[in-house]
C-alpha positions in Angstrom: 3.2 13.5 11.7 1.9 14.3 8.1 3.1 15.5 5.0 2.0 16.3 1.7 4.6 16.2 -1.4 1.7 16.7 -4.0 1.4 20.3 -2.5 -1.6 21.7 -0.3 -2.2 19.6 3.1 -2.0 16.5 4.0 -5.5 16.1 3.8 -7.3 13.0 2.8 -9.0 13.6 -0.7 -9.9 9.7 -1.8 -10.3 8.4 1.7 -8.5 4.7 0.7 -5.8 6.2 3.4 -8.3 6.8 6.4 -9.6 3.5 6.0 -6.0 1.8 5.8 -4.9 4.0 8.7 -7.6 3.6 11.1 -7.7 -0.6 10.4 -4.1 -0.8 11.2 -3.9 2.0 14.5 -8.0 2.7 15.7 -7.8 2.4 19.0 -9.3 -0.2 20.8 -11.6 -1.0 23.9 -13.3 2.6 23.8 -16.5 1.7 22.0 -15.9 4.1 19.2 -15.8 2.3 15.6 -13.4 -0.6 15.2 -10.8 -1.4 16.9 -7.5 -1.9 14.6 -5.0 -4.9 14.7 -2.2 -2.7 15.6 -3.0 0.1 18.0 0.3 0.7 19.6 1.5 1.2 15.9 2.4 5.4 15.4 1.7 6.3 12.0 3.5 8.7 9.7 1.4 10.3 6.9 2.9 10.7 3.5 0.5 12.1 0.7 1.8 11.6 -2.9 -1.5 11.3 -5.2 -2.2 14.3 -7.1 -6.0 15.0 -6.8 -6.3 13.5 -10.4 -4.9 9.9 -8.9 -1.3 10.4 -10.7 1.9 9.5 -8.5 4.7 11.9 -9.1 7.9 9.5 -8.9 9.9 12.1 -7.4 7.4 12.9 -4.9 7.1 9.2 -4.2 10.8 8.7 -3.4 11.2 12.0 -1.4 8.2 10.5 1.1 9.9 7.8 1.2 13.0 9.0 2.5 11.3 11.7 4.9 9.3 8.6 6.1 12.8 7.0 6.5 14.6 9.8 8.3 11.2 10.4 10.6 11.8 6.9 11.9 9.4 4.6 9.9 9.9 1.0 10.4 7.8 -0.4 7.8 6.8 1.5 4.6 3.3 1.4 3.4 3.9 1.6 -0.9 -0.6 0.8 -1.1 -0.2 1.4 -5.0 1.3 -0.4 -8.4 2.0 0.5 -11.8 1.4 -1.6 -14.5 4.3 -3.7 -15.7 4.2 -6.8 -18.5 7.9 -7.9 -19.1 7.1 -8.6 -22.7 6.0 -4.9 -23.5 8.4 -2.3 -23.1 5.7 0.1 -23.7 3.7 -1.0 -20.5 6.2 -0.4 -18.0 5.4 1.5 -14.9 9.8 1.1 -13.1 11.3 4.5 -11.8 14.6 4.6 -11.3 13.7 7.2 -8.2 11.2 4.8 -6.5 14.0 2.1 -6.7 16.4 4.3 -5.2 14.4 5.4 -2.1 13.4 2.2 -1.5 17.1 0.8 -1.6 17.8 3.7 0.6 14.8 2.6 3.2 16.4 -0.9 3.0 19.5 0.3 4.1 18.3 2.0 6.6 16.3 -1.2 7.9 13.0 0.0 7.0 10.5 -2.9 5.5 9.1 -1.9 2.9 5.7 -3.5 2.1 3.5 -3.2 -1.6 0.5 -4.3 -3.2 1.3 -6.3 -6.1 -1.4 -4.9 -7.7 -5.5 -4.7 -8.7 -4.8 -4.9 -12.6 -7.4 -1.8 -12.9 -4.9 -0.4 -15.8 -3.7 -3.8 -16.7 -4.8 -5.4 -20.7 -6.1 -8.3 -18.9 -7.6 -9.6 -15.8 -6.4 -11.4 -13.7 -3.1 -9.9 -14.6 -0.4 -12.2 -14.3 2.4 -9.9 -13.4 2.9 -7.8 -10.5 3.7 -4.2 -10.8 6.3 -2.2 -9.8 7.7 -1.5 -6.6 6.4 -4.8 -5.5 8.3 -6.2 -8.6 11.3 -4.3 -7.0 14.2 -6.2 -4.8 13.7 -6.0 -1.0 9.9 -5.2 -1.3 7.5 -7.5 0.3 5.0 -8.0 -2.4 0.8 -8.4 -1.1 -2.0 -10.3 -3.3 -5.2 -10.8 -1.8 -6.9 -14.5 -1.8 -10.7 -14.6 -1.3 -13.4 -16.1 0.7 -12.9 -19.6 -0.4 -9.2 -19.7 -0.8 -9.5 -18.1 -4.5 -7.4 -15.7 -5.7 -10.1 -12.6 -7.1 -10.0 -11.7 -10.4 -8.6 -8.3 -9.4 -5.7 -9.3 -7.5 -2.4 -9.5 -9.6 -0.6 -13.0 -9.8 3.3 -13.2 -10.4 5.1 -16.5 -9.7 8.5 -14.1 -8.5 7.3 -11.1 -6.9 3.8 -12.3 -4.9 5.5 -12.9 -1.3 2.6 -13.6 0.7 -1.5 -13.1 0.3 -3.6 -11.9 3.0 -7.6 -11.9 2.9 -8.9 -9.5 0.8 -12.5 -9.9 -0.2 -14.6 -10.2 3.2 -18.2 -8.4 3.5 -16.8 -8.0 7.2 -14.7 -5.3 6.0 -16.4 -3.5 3.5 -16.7 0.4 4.4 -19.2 2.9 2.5 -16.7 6.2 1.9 -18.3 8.5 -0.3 -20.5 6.1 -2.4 -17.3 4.3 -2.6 -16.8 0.7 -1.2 -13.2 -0.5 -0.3 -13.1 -4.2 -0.2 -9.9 -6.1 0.6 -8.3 -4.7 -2.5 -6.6 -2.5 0.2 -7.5 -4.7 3.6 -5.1 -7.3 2.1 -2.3 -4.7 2.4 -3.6 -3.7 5.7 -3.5 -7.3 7.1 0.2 -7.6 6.1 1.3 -4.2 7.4 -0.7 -5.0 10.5 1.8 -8.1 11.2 4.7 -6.4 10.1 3.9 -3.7 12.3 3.4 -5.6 15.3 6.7 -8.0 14.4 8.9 -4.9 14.4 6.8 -2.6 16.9 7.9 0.8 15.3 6.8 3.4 13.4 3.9 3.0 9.9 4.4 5.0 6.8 1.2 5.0 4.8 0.3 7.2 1.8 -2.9 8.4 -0.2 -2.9 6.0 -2.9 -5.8 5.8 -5.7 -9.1 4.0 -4.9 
């Protein structure tokens, strides 16, 4: 099933979805393009970017729930918002997204985010990680690189980082559009790729940003 909250269709306008999708869910042993980590995962499409990359909270905690209600096991949140605990001003919480994702808790739904890529933050590496992962319950994804390193666009955050996955490997580098998507969104796929498998249920993903 797919949805758009943004209006229009649930089309893929940015093509970061796609890739995340068909990494976590491409089927395998058919000799067609790659074979995913999770294939017996069904995923539930939720768009909630605005064609001008914005995330309306309120469409962001209505897919959430629908993605709840629809049967979603884990919840695919591939986007952050800025967040530096010592500026009020640069503060991306919603109380909306915190309430949907409490209610996806309840409901026994894991809910899994990137911690963030700092592309909006003052500094990089940013040392904070933005909201939801920054929120209770929420399993919160950095990326580590080829050598063990953390990349300079992977945010750090000694509270809120829960585990790393790989996330900078030419191996996994796609051309989409004269666009290239490096683990900056495969490290969310390689965590929502075990959690999928641990809890054998339904995927939630959304049309974040690239």
């Amino acid at each position: 099933d797919a949805r758009s909250f943004v209006g229009g269709g649930p089309n893929d306008t940015q093509g970061h979805r796609t890739f995340v999708a068909g990494e976590i869910a491409a089927l395998t042993d058919n000799k067609v393009g790659i074979a995913g980590l999770a294939p017996p995962a069904r995923l539930l499409i939720a768009k909630v970017v605005r064609d001008d990359g914005t995330i309306p909270p309120l469409a962001e905690a209505r897919a959430i729930r629908w993605a709840v209600r629809m049967g979603a096991k884990v919840v695919n949140l591939s986007f952050a918002g800025t967040r530096d605990p010592g500026d009020p001003s640069v503060d991306g919480f919603s109380y909306q997204e915190r309430r949907a994702i409490d209610y996806a808790v309840r409901n026994s739904a894991l809910v899994v985010a990137a911690v963030g890529n700092g592309g909006d933050a003052p500094a990089k590496p940013w040392r904070f990680a933005g909201y939801p992962a920054a929120l209770p319950h929420v399993l919160g994804v950095a990326a580590y690189g080829r050598t063990g390193d953390v990349p300079s666009f992977s945010n750090r955050d000694d509270v809120y980082v829960d585990l790393a996955a790989p996330g900078h490997l030419d191996l996994q580098e796609v051309v989409h559009d004269s666009n290239i998507f490096h683990g900056r969104c495969v490290v969310k796929k390689s965590a929502i790729d075990q959690a999928a498998i641990a809890r054998r249920g339904r995927i939630t993903t959304g049309d974040p940003p690239s």
